[in-house]
KOLSEVO-438787 format. One record per residue (C-alpha): residue in one letter; x, y, z. Coordinates in steps of 0.05 Angstrom, whole numbers, plus 32768, in hexadecimal, padded with zeros to 4 digits. Layout:
N
REC rest   px   py   pz
REC    A    X    Y    Z
...
END
This chain:
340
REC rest   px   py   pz
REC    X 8239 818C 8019
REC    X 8208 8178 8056
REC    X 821B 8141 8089
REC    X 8213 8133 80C9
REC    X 825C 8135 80FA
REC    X 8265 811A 813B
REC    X 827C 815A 8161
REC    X 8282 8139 81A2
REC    X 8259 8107 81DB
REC    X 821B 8118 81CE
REC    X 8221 8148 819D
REC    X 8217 8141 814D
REC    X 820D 8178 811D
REC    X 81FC 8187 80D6
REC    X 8236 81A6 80B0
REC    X 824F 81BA 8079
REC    X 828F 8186 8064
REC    X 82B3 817C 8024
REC    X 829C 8155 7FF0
REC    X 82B6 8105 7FEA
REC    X 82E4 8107 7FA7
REC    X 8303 80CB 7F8B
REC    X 8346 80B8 7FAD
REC    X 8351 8078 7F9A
REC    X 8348 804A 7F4B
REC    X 8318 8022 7F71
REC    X 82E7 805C 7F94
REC    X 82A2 806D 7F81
REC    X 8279 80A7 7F9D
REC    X 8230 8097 7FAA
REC    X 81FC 80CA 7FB2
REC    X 81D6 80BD 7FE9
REC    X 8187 80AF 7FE9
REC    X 8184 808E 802E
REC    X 81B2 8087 8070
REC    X 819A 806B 80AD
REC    X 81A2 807B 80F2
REC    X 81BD 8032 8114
REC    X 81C0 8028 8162
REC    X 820C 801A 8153
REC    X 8211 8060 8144
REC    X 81FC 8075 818B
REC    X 8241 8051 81A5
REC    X 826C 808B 8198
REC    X 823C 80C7 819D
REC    X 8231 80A6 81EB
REC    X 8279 80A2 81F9
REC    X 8274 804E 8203
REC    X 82A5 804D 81C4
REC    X 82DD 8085 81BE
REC    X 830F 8099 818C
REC    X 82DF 80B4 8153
REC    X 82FB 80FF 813B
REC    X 82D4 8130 813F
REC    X 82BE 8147 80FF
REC    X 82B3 80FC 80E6
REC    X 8274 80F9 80BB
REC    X 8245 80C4 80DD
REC    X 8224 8083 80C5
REC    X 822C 8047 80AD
REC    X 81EB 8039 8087
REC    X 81D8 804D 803F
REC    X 81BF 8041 7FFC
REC    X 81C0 8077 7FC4
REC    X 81D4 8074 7F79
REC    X 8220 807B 7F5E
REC    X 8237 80C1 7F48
REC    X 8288 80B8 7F3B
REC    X 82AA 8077 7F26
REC    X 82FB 806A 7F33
REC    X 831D 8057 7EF1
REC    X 8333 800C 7F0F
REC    X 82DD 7FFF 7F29
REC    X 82C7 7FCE 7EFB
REC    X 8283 7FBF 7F0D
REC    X 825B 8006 7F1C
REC    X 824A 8041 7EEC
REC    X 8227 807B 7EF9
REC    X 81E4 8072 7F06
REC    X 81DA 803E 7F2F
REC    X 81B8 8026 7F6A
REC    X 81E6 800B 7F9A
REC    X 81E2 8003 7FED
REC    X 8224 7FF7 8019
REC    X 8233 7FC7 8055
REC    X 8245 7FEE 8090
REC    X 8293 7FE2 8078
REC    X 82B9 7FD8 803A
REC    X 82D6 7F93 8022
REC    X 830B 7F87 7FE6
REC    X 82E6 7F43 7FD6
REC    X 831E 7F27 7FC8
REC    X 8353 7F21 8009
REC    X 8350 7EDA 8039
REC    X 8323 7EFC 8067
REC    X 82F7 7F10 8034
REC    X 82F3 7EC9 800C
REC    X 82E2 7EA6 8050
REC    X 82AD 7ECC 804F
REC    X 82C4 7F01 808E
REC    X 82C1 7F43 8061
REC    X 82B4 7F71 80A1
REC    X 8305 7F5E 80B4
REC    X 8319 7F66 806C
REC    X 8363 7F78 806A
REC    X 8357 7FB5 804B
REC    X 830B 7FC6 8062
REC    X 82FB 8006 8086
REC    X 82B6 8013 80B2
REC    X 8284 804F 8094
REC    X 8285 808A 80C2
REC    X 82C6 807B 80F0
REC    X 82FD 80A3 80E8
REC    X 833A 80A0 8120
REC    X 8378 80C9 8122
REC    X 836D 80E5 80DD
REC    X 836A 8096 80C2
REC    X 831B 8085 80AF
REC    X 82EB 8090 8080
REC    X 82AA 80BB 8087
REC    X 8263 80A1 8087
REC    X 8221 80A3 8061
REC    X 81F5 80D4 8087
REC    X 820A 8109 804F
REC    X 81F6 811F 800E
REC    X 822F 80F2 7FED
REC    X 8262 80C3 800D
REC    X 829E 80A7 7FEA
REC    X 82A3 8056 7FE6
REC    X 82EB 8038 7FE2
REC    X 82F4 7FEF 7FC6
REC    X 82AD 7FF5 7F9E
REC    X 82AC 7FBA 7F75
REC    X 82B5 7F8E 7FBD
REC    X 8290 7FB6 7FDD
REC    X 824A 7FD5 7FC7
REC    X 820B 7FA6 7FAD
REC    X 81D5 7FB7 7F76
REC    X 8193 7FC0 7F9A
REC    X 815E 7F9B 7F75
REC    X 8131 7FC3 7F48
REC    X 80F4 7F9D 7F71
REC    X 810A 7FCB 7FB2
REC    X 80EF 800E 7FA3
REC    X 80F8 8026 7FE8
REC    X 813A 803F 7FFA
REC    X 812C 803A 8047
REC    X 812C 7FEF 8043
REC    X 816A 7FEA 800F
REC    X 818B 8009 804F
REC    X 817C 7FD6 807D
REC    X 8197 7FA0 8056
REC    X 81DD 7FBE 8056
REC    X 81E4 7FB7 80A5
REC    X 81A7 7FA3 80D5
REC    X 8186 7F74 80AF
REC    X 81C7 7F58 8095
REC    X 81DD 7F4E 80E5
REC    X 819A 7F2D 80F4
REC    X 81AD 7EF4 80C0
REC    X 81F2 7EF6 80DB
REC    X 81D4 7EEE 8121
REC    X 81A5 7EB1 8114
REC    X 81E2 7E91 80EB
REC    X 8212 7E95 8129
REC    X 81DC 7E7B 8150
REC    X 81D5 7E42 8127
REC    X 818C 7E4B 8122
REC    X 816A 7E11 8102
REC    X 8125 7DF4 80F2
REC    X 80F8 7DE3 812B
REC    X 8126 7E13 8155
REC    X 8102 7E37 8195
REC    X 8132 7E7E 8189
REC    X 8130 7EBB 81B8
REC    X 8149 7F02 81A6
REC    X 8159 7F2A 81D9
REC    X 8157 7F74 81BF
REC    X 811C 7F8D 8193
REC    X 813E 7FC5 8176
REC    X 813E 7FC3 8128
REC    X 817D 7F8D 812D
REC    X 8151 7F60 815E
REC    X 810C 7F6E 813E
REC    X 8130 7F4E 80F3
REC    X 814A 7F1B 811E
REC    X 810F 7EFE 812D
REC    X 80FD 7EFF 80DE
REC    X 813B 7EDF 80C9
REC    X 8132 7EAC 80F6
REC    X 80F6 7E95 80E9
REC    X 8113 7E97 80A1
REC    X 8142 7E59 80B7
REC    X 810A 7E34 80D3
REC    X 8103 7E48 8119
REC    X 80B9 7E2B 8139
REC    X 80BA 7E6A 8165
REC    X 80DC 7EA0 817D
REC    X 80D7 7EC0 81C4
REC    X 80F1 7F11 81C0
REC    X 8101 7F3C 8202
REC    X 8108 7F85 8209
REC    X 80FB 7FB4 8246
REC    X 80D1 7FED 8213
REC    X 808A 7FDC 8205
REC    X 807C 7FF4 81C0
REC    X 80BE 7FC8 81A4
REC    X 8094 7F90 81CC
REC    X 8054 7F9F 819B
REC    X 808E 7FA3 815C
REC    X 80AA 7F63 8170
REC    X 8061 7F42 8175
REC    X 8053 7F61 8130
REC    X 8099 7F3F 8116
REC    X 8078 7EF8 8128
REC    X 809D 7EF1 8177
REC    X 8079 7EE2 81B5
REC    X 8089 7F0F 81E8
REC    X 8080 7EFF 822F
REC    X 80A3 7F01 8280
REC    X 80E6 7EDC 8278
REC    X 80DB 7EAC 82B0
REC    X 80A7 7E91 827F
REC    X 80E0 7E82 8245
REC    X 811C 7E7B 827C
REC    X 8146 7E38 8266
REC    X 811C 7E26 8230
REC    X 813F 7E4A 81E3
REC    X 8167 7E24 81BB
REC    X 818F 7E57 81A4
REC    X 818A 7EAD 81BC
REC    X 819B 7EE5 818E
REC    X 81B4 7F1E 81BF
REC    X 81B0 7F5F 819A
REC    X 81B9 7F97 81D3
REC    X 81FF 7F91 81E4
REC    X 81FB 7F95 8233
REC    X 821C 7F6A 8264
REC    X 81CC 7F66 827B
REC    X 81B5 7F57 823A
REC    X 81E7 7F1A 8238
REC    X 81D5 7F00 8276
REC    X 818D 7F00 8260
REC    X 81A0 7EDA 821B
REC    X 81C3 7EAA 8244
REC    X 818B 7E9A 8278
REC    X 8160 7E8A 823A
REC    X 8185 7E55 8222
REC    X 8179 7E0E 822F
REC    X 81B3 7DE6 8244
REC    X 81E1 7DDC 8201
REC    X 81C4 7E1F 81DD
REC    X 81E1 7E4C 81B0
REC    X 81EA 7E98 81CB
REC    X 81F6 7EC8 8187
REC    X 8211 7F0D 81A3
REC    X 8204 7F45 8166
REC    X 81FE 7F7D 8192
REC    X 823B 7FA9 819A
REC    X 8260 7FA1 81DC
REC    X 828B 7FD9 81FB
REC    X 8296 7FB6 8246
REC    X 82D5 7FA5 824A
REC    X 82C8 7F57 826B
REC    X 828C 7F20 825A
REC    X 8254 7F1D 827F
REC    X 825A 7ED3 827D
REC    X 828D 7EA7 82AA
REC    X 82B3 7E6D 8281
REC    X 8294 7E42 82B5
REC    X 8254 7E53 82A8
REC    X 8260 7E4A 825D
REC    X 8280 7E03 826B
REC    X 8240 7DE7 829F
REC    X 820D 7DF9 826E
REC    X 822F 7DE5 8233
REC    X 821B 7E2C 8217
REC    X 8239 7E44 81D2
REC    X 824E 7E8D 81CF
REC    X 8257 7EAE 8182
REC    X 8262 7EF5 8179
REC    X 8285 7F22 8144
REC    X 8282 7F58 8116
REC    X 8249 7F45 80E3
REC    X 826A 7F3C 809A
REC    X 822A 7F63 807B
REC    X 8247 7F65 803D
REC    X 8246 7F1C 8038
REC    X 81FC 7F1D 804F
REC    X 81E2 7F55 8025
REC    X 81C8 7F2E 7FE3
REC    X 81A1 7EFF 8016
REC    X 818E 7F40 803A
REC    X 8177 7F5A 8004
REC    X 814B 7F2D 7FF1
REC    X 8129 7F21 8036
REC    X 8117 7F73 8032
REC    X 80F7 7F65 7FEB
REC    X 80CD 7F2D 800C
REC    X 80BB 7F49 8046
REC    X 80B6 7F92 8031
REC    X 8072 7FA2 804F
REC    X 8085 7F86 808D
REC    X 80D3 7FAA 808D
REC    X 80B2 7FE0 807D
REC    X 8088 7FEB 80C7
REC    X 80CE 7FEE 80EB
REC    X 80E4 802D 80C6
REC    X 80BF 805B 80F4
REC    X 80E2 80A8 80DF
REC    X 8101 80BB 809E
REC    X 8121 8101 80AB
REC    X 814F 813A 8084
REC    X 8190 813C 80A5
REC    X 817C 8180 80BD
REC    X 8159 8151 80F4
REC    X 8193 812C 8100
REC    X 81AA 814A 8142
REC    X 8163 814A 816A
REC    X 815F 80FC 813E
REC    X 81A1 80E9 816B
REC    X 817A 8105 81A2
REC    X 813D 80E9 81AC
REC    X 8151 809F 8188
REC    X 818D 809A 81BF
REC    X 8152 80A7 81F1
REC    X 8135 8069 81DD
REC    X 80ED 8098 81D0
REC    X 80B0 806D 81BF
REC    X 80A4 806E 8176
REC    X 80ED 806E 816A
REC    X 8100 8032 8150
REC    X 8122 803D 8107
REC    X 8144 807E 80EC
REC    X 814F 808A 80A6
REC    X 8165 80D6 808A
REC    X 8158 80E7 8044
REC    X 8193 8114 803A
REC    X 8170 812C 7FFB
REC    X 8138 814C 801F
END
C-alpha cells in the first residue's frame, strides 16, 4: 500500500510499505478516510527530535472505519467508524485509571518507530491499532466530516488539556500564545470553561485574522503584558515561554502544550517563586479527552471547519511537508485523504 515515510531531515516520501496485519488478540486494522498533518510531526522531519527510523510511516492523526478485528477486541466489528488519539492506552493499567493514558504502561505513539521498536502511523491507506478496545472511540453519526473527527483525536483534545492545566475558570482573562490549529481551539475551549476574554499572540498575520474569527482579541503585547489570569503556550519555544510568562499577572497559571526540544526552561525557579507563577506541562492524555472533544467538533462544526484550510492525496504529501513547515500563509490545517 501507499504511505508516507520519513526518509530523512527534511525529506518524506510516498512509498510503497507492507500492509498492517493483525499481530496481536487485541489489534484492529482501520482503513483510513482521514490523517492529518500536526505541527508535532514537523519535530522529527526538522531534526529538533531524533531517533525516528527511516522508513517509519508518519502521523499521528486519523479517523477511518475498521477493516480486521483481533479475536480478544471486544468492542469493534467491521464496519465502523472509529478515530484514534495520537497513542494507544490499555484502559485499564494505574496510569490509565488516573486518567494519564498518554504514559500508559503499555501505550505506544502513532508514527514513531526507534531501533526497530514502534509502531507506524496513519498517513496510509490502512494502519494497524494495538490495544483497540482502550484505545479507539466511535465518532458520532452527527459528524459527517472526517476532517474534524481527526482533530478531536489530538489538537483539539490538547486544547482542552491545555485550558484544564491552566486551570481556566469562569470570569478568567486567558491568553494563548500560538495560533496554530492547537492555539486557535485553545481559545474555543476556553471560552467553553467560562473565560470573559481571551487575548491570542502570534508573529503571522493571517493566524491573527483566524484567531479574531475564533472569538480572541488580538493586539501589541505591551497592551496585555501582566494582566492574564492564566496563558496557554502552544509553540514550544524558549521565546514563546517567555512571552506566556510576561502575560501573566502575578499568581497566574502558565499551561505549556507545545512540544519542547531545548534541553533547559526558559524560566528561572526564581522567577517562578517572585511571581508566584504556576507552570503545567505534559503529554496531553487525548484519549481521555476525546468523547468531550468530540462533542465540541459536533457543536462547533461550522466554525472547526474554517481552520481546515487543505485536504490533499498523499501524493501531495512531500511538497504538503514543505510548504506547511514554511509556515506559508493559508497553511494552517492539513488533512490527506489517503483514498483520493
Amino acid at each position: 500500500m501507499k504511505a508516507l515515510v520519513f526518509v530523512g531531515v527534511e525529506r518524506v516520501a510516498l512509498e510503497d510499505v507492507p500492509e498492517p496485519e493483525l499481530l496481536e488478540a487485541g489489534d484492529v486494522v482501520v482503513e483510513v478516510d482521514a490523517a492529518g498533518l500536526c505541527g508535532s510531526d514537523l519535530h522529527p522531519y526538522f531534526g529538533r527530535e531524533v531517533g525516528l527510523d527511516p522508513g517509519t510511516v508518519l502521523g499521528h492523526e486519523f479517523t477511518g472505519r475498521v477493516v480486521a478485528v483481533g479475536s480478544e477486541v471486544e468492542s469493534w466489528s467491521v464496519g465502523d467508524r472509529v478515530v484514534a488519539p495520537f497513542t494507544t492506552s490499555c484502559g485499564w493499567c494505574e496510569l490509565c485509571r488516573l486518567g494519564l493514558t498518554a504514559r500508559c504502561a503499555e501505550g505506544q505513539l502513532f508514527g514513531w518507530i526507534q531501533g526497530g521498536v514502534g509502531l507506524h502511523g496513519g498517513q496510509a491507506r490502512r494502519v494497524r491499532v494495538p490495544l483497540a478496545d482502550g484505545t479507539l472511540v466511535s465518532v458520532p453519526k452527527e459528524l459527517d466530516d472526517d476532517a474534524l473527527a481527526l482533530l478531536a483525536g489530538d489538537i483539539l483534545s490538547t486544547a482542552l488539556f491545555g485550558v484544564e492545566l491552566a486551570a481556566v475558570g469562569p470570569g478568567d482573562r486567558v491568553g494563548v500564545v500560538g495560533c496554530g490549529p492547537v492555539g486557535l481551539l485553545a481559545i474555543r475551549a476556553a471560552f467553553r470553561r467560562g473565560a470573559e476574554a481571551v487575548a491570542a499572540v502570534d508573529p503571522v498575520a493571517d493566524r491573527r485574522a483566524l484567531a479574531e474569527r475564533f472569538g480572541a482579541t488580538v493586539g501589541a503585547v505591551p497592551e496585555v503584558e501582566g494582566t492574564m489570569d492564566a496563558v496557554v503556550e502552544a509553540v514550544g519555544t524558549p521565546e514563546a515561554t517567555r512571552t506566556a510568562a510576561g502575560l501573566l499577572r502575578p499568581g497566574g497559571r502558565l499551561a505549556a502544550v507545545g512540544v519542547h526540544t531545548e534541553r533547559h526552561l526558559a524560566l528561572s525557579p526564581g522567577e517562578l517563586y517572585d511571581r508566584n507563577l504556576t507552570y503545567a506541562a505534559g503529554r496531553c492524555p487525548a484519549r481521555r479527552f476525546l468523547p468531550e472533544a468530540l462533542a465540541m467538533a459536533v457543536d462547533e462544526a461550522a466554525l472547526l471547519g474554517a481552520l481546515v484550510s487543505h485536504r490533499l492525496p498523499l501524493t501531495d504529501g512531500a511538497e504538503a511537508y514543505r510548504r506547511f513547515g514554511a509556515r506559508e500563509p493559508g497553511w494552517h490545517k492539513v488533512v490527506f485523504l489517503p483514498g483520493d
